[in-house]
C-alpha positions in Angstrom: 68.8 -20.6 26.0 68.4 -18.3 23.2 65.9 -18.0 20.1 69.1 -17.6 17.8 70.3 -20.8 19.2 66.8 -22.4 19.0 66.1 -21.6 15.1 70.2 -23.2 14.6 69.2 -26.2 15.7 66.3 -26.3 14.0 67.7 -25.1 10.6 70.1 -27.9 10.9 68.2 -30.6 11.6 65.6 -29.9 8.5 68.3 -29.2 5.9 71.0 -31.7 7.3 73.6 -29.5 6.6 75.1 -26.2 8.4 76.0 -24.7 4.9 72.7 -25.2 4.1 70.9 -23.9 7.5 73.1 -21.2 7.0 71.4 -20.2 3.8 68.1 -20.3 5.4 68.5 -18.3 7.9 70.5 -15.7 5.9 74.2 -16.0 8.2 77.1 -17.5 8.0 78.0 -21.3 8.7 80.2 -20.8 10.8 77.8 -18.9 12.8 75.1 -21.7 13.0 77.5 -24.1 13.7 78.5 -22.1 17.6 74.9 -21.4 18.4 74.3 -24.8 17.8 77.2 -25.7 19.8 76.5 -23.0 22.7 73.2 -24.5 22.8 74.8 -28.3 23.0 77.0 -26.4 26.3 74.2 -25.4 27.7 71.5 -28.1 27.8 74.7 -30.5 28.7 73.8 -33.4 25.8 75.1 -33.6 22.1 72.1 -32.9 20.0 73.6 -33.7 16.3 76.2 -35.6 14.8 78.2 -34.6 11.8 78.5 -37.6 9.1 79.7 -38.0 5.6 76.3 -38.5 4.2 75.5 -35.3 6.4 74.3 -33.7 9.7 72.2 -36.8 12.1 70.0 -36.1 15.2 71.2 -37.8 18.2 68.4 -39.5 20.4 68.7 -36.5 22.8 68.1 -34.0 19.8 65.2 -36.2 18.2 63.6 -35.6 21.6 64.7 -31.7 21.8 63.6 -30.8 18.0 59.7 -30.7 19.0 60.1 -28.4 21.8 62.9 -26.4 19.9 60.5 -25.9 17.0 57.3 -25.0 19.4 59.9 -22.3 20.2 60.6 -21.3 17.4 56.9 -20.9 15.8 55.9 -19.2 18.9 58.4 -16.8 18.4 56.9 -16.4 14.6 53.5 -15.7 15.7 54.2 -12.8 18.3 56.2 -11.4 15.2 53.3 -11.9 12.7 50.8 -10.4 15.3 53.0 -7.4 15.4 53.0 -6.9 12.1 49.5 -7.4 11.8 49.0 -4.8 14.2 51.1 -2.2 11.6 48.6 0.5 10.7 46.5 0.5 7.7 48.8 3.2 5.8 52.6 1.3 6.5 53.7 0.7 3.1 53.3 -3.2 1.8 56.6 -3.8 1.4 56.5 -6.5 -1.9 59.8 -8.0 -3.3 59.8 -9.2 -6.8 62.6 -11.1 -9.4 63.0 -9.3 -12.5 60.2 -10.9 -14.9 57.1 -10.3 -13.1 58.5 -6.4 -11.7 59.5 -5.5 -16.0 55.3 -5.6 -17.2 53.5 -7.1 -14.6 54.3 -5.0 -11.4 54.5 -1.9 -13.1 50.4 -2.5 -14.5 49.1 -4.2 -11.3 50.2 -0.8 -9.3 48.4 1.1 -11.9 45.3 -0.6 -12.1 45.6 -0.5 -7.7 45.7 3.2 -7.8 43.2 3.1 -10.5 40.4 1.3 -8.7 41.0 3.3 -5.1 42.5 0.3 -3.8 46.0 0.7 -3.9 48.2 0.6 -0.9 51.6 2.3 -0.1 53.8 -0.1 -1.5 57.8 -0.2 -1.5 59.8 -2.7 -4.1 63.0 -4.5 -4.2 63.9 -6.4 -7.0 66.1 -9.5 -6.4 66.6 -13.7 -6.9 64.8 -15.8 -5.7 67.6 -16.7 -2.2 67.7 -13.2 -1.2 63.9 -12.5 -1.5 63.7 -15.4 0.8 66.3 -14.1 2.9 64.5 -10.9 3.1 61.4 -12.4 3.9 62.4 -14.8 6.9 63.8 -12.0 8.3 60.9 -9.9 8.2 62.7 -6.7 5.8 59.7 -7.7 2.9 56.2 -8.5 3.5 55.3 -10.4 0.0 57.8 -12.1 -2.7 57.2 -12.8 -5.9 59.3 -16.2 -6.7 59.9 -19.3 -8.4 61.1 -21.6 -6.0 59.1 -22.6 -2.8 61.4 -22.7 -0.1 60.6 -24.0 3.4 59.9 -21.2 5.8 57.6 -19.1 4.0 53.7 -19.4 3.1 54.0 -20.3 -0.7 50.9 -19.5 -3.1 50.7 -20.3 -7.0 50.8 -16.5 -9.0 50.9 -17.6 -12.5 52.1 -19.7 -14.7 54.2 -18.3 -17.4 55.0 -19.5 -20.6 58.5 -19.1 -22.7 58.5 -18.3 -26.2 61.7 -17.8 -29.0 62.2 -14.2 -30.5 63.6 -13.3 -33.5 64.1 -10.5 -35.5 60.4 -10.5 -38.6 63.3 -10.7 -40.9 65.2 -13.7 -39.6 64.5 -16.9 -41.9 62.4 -18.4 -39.0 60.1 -15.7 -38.5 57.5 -17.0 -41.3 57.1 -20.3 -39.1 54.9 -20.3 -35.8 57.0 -22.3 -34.3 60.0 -23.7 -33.6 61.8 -26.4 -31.9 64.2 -25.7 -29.2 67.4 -27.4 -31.2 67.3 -24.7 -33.8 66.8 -22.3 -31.6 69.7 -23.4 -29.9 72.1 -23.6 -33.2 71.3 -19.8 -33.4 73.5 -16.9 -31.5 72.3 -16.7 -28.7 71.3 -13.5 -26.4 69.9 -14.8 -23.5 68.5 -12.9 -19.6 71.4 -13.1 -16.8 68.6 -12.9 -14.4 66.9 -16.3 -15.3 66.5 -17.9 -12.5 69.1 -20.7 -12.1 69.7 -20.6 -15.8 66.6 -22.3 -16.4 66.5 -21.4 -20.3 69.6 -22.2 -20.6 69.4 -25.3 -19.1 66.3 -26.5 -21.7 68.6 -25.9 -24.4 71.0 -27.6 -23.6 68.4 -30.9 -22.9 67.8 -29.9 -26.6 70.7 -29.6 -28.4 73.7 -30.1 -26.2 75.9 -27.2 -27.7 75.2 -23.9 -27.4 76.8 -20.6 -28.9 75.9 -17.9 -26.1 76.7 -14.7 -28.1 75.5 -12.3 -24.7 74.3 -12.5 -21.2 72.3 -8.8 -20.5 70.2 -8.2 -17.4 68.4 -5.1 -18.8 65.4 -6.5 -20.7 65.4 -3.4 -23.7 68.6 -4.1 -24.2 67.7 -7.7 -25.3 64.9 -6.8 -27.3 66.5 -4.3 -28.7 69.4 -6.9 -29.8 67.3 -9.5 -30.9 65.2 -6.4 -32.9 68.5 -5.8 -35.0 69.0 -9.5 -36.0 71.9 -9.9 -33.4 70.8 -13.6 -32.3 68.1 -14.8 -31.0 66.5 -15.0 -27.3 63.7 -17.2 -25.1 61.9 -15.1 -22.7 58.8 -15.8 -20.8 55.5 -14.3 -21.6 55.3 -12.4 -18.5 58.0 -9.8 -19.4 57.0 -9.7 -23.3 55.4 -5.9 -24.1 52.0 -5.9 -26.2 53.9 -4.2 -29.0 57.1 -5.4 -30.4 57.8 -4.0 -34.0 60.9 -5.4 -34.5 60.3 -8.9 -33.8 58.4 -12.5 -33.9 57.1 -14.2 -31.5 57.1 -18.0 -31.9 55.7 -20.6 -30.1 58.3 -23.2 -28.3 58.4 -27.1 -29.6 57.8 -28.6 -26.9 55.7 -26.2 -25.0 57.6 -24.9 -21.6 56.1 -23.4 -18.6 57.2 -22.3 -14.8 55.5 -21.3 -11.9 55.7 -18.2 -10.4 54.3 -17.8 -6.8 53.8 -15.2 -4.3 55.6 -16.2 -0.7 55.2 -14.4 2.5 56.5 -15.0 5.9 53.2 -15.5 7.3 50.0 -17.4 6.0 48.4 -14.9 3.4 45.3 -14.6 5.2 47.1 -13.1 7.8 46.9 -9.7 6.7 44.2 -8.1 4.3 46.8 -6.2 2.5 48.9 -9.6 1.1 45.5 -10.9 0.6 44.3 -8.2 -1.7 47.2 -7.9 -3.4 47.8 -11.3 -4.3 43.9 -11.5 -5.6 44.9 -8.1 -7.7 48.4 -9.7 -9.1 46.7 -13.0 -10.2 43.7 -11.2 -12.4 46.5 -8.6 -13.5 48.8 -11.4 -14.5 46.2 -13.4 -16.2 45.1 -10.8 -18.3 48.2 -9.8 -19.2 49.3 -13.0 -20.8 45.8 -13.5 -22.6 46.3 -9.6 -23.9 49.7 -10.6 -25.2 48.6 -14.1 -27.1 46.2 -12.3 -28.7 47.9 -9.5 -30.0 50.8 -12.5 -31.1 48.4 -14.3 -32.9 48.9 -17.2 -30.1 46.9 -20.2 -29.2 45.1 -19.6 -26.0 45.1 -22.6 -24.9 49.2 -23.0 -24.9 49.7 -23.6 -21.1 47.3 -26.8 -21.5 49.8 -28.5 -24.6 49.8 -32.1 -24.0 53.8 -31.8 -24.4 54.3 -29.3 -22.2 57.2 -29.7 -19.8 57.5 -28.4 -16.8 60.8 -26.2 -15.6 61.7 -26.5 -11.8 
């Protein structure tokens, strides 16, 4: 009996799906589907069924899941006691999607080396599936995501807020703020790395019809297109700079907000370095946001808006 065969079975009977356990565990379906099937050989009993509403547990494998998934978090600890046993200088190894590594990163590793308490740190930038990827198998020692998948130790970061830009000479720019149907009837330049197109997605609950002029992954570029009165763009706080000449920031009717949330393979109190640096990115990121509200002339208090919806 093998641990690759184990974790299978296991990823299969929690997702109900191969595909799906495939994702998890970052291979193949075709893949889960023979270890599964060596391990069905092997032990001499069928352990799932395959439906049309999905994968079922047979009796035998209702009985076997337990002791499969003892197995498998066993196997988990001896690897996070190894890598607690790292020494003090191995480089945290943090990946991040796009909005919190454009402002937010880049200042909390400043104000680490700052302080004297900044450790050797190596970044990958990603989506959300691969950091989790990454992180179940081991390659990344923090993420920095918006979904909470199962497998990982999940903790809330921050909470960030979207706003509308425009260019200060666009007709809207005198208002402070606007609901998401005009923004909607404007062109449109909107972030290829939002995560599952969640901006997109709010418009559309808006206004239905959408003219999506460009979809650009570099940030400036954005900015800089939105600065020249190009179209218009929703961004979250998170990535905003504290100075943009060019354009206006306005508040979003109704108030939107998504969680961002620091996942590790392990629990974070495992190791002293994900502990500290999860502290450190929390105080960076809220000060970060309360900075750039200020400086925008925003309410505070946005995040608590009676109306605010939530974006999964």
């Amino acid at each position: 009996m093998k641990l690759s065969q184990c974790s299978a079975f296991v990823a299969v009977a929690e997702t109900e799906s191969f595909t799906r356990a495939g994702l998890r565990l970052g291979t193949s379906q075709s893949a889960v589907s023979h270890a599964v099937a060596a391990l069905e050989k092997e032990l001499g009993v069928t352990l799932l069924q395959r439906e049309r509403s999905g994968v079922l547990l047979t009796p035998e494998g209702r009985r076997a899941l337990q002791h499969a998934r003892a197995v498998v978090h066993h196997a988990e600890l001896v690897a996070v006691r190894a890598r607690s046993a790292r020494t003090a200088d191995s480089p945290l190894r943090v990946a991040t999607v796009p909005s919190f590594a454009s402002q937010l990163l880049p200042r909390l590793m400043a104000e680490l080396a700052a302080t004297g308490r900044e450790p050797s740190i190596t970044v990958r930038e990603s989506d959300d599936k691969q950091i989790c990827r990454w992180l179940r198998a081991g390659a990344v020692d923090v993420g920095i995501t918006y979904s909470t998948p199962p497998g990982v130790a999940t903790a809330p970061l921050v909470r960030e807020t979207l706003y509308a830009l425009v260019a200060r000479d666009h007709p809207l720019a005198g208002a402070r703020s606007v609901a998401y149907g005009q923004v909607a009837r404007l062109p449109l330049i909107i972030p290829s790395w939002d995560p599952e197109a969640a901006i997109l997605r709010a418009l559309r609950e808006a206004d239905g019809e959408l003219v999506v002029s460009h979809h650009i992954r570099d940030l400036n570029t954005v900015l800089c297109m939105v600065g020249e009165g190009l179209g218009a763009t929703i961004l979250p706080d998170t990535v905003l700079p504290t100075v943009l000449p060019d354009l206006q920031i306005l508040e979003l009717v109704p108030g939107r907000s998504r969680q961002l949330s620091i996942s590790t393979q392990a629990e974070e109190g495992d190791d002293g370095r994900v502990r500290a640096f999860a502290a450190a990115a929390r105080q960076v990121a809220g000060r970060r946001i309360n900075e750039l509200r200020a400086l925008a002339g925003l309410q505070s208090d946005v995040v608590g808006m009676a109306d605010r919806r939530v974006l999964s």
